[in-house]
N, C-alpha and C positions, 0 to 999 in steps of 0.2 A: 484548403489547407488540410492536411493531412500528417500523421506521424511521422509518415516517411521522408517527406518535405523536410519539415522541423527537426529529424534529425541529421537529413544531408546539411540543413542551415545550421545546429546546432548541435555537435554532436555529443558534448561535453554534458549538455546538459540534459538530454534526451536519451532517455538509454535504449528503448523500442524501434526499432527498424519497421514495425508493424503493428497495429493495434491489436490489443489481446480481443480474441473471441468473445463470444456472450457463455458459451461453456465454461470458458476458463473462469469471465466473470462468477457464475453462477459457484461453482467451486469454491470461489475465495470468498463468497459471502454466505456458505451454508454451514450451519451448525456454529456459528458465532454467538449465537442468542441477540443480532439485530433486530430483530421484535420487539424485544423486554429492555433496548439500550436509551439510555439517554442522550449523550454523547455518544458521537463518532466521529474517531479521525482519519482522512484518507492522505497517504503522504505517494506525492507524484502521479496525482491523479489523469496527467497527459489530456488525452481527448474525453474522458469522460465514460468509459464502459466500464468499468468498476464503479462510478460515482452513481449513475443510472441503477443499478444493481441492488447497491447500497439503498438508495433511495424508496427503491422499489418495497423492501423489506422497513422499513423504517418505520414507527410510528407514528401519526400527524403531530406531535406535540416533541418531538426526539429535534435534537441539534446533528449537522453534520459538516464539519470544515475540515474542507480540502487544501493542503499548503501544495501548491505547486512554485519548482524554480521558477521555469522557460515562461517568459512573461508573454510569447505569443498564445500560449496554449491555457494560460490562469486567462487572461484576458478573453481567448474564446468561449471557454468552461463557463465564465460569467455572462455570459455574453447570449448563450445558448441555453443553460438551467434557469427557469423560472422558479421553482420551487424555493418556498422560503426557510426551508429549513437547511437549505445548505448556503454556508459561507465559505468563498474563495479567497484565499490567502495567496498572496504571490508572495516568495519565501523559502527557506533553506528550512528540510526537516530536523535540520541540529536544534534550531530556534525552537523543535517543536513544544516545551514546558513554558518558555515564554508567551509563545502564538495561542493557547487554547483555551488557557486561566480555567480551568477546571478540571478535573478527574475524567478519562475518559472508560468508558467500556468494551470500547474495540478499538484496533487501530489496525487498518487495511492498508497493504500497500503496495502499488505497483515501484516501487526502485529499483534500479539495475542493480543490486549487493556487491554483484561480483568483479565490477569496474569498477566501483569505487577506492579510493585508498581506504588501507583498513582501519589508520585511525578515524575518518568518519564517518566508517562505519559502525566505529566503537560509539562512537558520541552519537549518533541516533539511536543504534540500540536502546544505549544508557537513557533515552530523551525517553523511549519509548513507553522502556519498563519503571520511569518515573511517573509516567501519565499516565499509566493503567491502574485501573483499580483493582482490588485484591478480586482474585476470579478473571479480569480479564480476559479479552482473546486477541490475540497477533496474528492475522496473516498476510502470507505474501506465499509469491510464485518463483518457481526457477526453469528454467532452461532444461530439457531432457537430455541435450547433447552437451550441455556443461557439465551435469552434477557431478562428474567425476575430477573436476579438474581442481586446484589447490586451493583459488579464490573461495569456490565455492563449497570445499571443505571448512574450508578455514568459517565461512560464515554459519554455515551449519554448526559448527562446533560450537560458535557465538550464540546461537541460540541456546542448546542445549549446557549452556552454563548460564544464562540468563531465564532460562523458565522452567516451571515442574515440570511440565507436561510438552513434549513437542509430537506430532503426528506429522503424515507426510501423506499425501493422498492418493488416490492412485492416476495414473497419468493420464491427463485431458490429451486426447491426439486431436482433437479437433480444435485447434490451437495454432500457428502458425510463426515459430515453431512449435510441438508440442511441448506443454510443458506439466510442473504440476504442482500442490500447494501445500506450504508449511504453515500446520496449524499451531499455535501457542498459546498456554494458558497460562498468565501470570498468577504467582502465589508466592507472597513477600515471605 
């Protein structure tokens, strides 16, 4: 089973044509402070190279659940991590305040933003910057050959009205496609 697979089966709910890099991973998990985090939430964790990442950095005593849709890939993700300090959620990241029952200090996420309709993208946003604790950190990746296009203005723009601090990182090419990461720091 593969990305690729899961999303010629499902495309609705798979937004990766390919599994991001360990680069890319590495990027979206640096400078977050998941070292010092107690909580972490990973929203569309797919096959699991963000969640590895994640893990990797984690403390032994730190929480990490992952809400995935695609119940092929929540079901592998479980199926495949041992590790006890991450819990798999199959599940819609809107649900994410209901799903976590606690204050998170990061929240990572592989979602397509820019296929989505923009109202749920408004509502996870909104899920996101409820769940974060003051100081937070938000990130996610985009497409180098999209950022120009209006979806993904339009989400950018959603950030930068939703957090103090947004950064962008410089572009992982070893990526496929390349892409690069938005970082965010919540501060109510």
């Amino acid at each position: 089973m593969s990305i690729t697979a899961e999303f010629l089966r499902r495309p609705l709910m798979t937004g990766a044509v390919a599994a991001s890099s360990r680069r890319l991973a590495y990027a979206m998990t640096e400078s977050i402070g998941l070292e010092k985090a107690r909580l972490v939430v990973e929203l569309g964790p797919g096959t699991g190279v963000f969640t590895d990442a994640i893990l990797a950095r984690l403390a032994p005593d730190a929480r990490l659940v992952a809400i995935e849709l695609n119940p092929v890939l929540a079901a592998r993700l479980s199926a495949t991590r041992r590790d006890t300090r991450l819990t798999v959620i199959r599940g819609s990241a809107a649900e994410l305040t209901a799903t976590v029952g606690g204050p998170a200090d990061a929240v990572v996420s592989g979602l397509p933003w820019t296929v989505m309709p923009r109202e749920q993208r408004r509502l996870i946003l909104d899920a996101v910057t409820e769940v974060l604790t003051p100081g937070g950190h938000f990130t996610t990746f985009a497409y180098l050959h999209a950022a120009w296009t209006p979806p993904a203005r339009h989400f950018t723009a959603d950030l930068a009205r939703r957090f103090s601090r947004l950064e962008r990182s410089t572009v992982v090419w070893a990526n496929l496609p390349p892409a690069f990461v938005h970082r965010a720091t919540h501060t109510p």
